[in-house]
C-alpha positions as CSV (number, residue, x, y, z in Angstrom):
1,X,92.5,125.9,118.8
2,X,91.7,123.0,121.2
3,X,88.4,121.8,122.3
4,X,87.4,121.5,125.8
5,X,87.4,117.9,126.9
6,X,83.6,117.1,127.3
7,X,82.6,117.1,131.0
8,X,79.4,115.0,130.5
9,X,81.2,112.7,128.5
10,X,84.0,112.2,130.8
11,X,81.8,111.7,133.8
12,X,80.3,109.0,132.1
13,X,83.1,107.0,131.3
14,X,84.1,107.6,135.0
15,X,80.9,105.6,135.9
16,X,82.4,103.0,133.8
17,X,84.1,100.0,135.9
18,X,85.4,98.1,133.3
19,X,89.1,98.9,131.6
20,X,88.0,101.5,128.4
21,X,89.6,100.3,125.1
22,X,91.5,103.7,123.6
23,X,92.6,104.6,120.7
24,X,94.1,107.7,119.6
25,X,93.4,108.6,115.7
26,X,92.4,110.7,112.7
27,X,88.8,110.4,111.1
28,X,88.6,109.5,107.5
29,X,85.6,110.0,105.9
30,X,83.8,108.0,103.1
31,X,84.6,109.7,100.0
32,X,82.5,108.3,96.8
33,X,86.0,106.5,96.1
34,X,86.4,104.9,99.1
35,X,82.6,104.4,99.1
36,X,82.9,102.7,95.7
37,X,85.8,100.8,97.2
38,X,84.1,99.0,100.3
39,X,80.9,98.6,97.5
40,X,83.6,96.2,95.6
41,X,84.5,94.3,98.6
42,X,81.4,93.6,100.2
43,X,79.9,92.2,96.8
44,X,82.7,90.6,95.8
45,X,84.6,89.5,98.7
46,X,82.9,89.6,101.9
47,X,81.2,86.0,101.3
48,X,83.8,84.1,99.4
49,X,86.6,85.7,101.4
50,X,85.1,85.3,105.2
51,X,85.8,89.3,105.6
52,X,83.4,91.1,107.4
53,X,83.8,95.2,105.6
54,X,84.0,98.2,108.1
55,X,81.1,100.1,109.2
56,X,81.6,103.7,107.1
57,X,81.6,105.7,109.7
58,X,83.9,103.6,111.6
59,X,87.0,104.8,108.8
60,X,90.3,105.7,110.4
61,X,93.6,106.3,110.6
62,X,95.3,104.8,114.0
63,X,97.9,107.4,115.2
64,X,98.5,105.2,119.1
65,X,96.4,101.9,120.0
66,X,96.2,102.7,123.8
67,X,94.5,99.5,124.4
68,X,92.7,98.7,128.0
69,X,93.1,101.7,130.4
70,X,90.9,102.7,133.4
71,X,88.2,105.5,133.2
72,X,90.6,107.6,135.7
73,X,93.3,107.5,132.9
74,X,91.6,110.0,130.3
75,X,92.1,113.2,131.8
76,X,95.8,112.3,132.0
77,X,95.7,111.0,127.7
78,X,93.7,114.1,126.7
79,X,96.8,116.3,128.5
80,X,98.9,114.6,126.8
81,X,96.9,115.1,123.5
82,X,96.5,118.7,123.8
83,X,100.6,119.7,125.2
84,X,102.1,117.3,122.4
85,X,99.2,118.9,119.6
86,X,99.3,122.2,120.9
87,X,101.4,124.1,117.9
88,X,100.3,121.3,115.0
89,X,99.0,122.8,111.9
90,X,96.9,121.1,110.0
91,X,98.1,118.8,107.0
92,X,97.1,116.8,104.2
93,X,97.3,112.9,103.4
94,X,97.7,110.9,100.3
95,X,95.7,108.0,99.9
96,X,97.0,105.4,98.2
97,X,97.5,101.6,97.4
98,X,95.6,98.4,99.3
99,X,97.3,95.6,101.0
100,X,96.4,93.2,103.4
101,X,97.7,91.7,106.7
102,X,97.0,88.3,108.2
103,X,93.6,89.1,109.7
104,X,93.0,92.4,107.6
105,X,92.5,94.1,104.1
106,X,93.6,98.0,104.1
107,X,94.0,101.2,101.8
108,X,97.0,102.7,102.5
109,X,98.9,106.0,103.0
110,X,101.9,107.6,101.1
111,X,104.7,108.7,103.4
112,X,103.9,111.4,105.6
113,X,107.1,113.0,107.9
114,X,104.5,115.0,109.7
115,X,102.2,111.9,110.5
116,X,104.9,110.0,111.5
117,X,106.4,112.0,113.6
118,X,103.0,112.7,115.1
119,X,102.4,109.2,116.1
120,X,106.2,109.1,117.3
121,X,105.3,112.0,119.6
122,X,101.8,110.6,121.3
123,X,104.0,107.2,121.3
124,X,106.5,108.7,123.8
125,X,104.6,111.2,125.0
126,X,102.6,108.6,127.0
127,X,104.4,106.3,128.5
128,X,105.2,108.1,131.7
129,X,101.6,107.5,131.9
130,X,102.0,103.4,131.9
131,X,101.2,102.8,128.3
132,X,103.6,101.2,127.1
133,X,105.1,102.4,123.7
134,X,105.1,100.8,120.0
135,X,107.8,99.0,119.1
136,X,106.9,97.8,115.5
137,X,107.4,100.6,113.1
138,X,104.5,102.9,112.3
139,X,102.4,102.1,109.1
140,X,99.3,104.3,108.3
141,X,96.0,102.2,106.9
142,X,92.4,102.7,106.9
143,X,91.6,98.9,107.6
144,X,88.8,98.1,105.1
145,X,87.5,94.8,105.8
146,X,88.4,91.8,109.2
147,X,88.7,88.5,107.9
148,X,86.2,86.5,110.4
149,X,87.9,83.3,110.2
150,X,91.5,82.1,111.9
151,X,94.0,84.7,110.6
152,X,95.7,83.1,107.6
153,X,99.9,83.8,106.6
154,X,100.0,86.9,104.3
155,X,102.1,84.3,102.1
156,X,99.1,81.9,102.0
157,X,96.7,81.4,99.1
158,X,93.5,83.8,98.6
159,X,92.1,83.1,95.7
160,X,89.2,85.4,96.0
161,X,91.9,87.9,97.4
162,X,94.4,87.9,95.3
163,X,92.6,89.4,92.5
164,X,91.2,92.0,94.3
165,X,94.7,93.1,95.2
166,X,96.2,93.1,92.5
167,X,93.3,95.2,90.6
168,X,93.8,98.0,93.5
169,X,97.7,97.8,94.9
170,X,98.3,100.9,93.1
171,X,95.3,102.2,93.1
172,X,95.2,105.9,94.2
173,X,91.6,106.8,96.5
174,X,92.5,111.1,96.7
175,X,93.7,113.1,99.6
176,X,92.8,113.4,103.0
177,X,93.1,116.8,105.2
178,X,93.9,116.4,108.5
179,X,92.3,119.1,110.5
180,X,91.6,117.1,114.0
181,X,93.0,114.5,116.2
182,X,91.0,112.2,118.1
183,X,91.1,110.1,121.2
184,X,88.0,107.1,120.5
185,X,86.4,104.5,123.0
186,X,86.0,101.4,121.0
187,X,83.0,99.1,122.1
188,X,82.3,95.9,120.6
189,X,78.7,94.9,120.5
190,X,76.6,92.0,118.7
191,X,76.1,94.3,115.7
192,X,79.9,95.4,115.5
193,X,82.0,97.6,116.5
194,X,81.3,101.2,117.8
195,X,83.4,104.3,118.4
196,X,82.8,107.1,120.5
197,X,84.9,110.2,120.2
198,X,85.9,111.0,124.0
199,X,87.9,114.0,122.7
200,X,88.7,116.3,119.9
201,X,92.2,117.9,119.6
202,X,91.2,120.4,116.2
203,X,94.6,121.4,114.5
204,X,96.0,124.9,113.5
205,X,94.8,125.8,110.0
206,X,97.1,126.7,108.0
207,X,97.6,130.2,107.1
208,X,97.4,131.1,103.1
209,X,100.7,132.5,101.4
210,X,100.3,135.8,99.7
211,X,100.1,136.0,96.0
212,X,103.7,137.2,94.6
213,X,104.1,140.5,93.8
């Protein structure tokens, strides 16, 4: 099934003259483990650390970062959306692990051939459209917290960090079913960031097997 892009949405995006920042993703949301993760960071990081933690309901997976694209453009990246989601069932995620990156702290996803191949598809999928496609390899995260100060070496000392990864590297935060596909606007405004859902691609649920004989 696939949801009609929203008319009133799109037309007022269209009134829009500045480039859109696009994402396309999946929604994650804040299960008491995660919950009880970001509740660790914010009291025992966020200060020390110079992380600002993610808004709850700003949880996500990134499938394509589209980046700066004109109003005009989103009709074309929800066609995409729904020709290369057309036949995708709907799958299931592990959630697993925490790293970090330079200017970032994440939970992280087990290997999944269907996401992958998903983000692999979208990637080339829309390049005839002028977005140019990913070259670094794809790694699933839910980014937990933004470090708010100059990026610092992922080699570099942290003490306040180091801790905190070690405690949770293994850590496993449950699984995550993937029943949708999104295309978000991100804005950033003086209270952080906001996302708006410009489109909804809802997957094919998958059918039950019969009981054996």
């Amino acid at each position: 099934m696939r949801e009609a892009p929203d008319e009133a949405l799109f037309g007022a995006v269209a009134g829009n003259a500045r480039p859109l920042r696009l994402f396309i993703g999946v929604a994650c949301p804040c299960t008491p483990a995660i919950a009880a993760l970001l509740d660790d960071l914010h009291n025992s990081l966020e200060g020390a650390a110079g992380l600002r933690v993610v808004a709850r309901q700003n949880l996500h997976i990134t499938l394509k970062f589209i980046g700066a694209a004109k109003a005009s453009a989103v009709p074309g990246i929800v066609n995409v959306m729904q020709q290369a989601l057309a036949n995708q069932r709907s799958f299931e995620l592990q959630l697993q692990g925490a790293g970090r990156f330079e200017s970032a702290l994440w939970l992280g996803v087990a290997p999944n051939a269907t996401l992958t191949a998903l983000a692999a598809k979208l990637n080339e999928a829309l390049a005839p459209l002028g977005f140019a496609p990913e070259t670094k390899p794809f790694r699933p995260h839910l980014t937990l917290a933004r470090l708010t100060r100059t990026p610092i070496p992922v080699g570099a000392g942290l003490p306040a960090i180091a801790p905190w990864l070690t405690k949770h590297h293994q850590s496993h935060w449950g699984h995550l079913p993937v029943t949708a596909i999104h295309l978000y606007r991100s804005d950033t405004l003086p209270d952080g960031v906001r996302y708006t859902v410009l489109f909804t691609a809802a997957l094919s649920a998958v059918q039950p097997q019969p009981a054996a004989p």
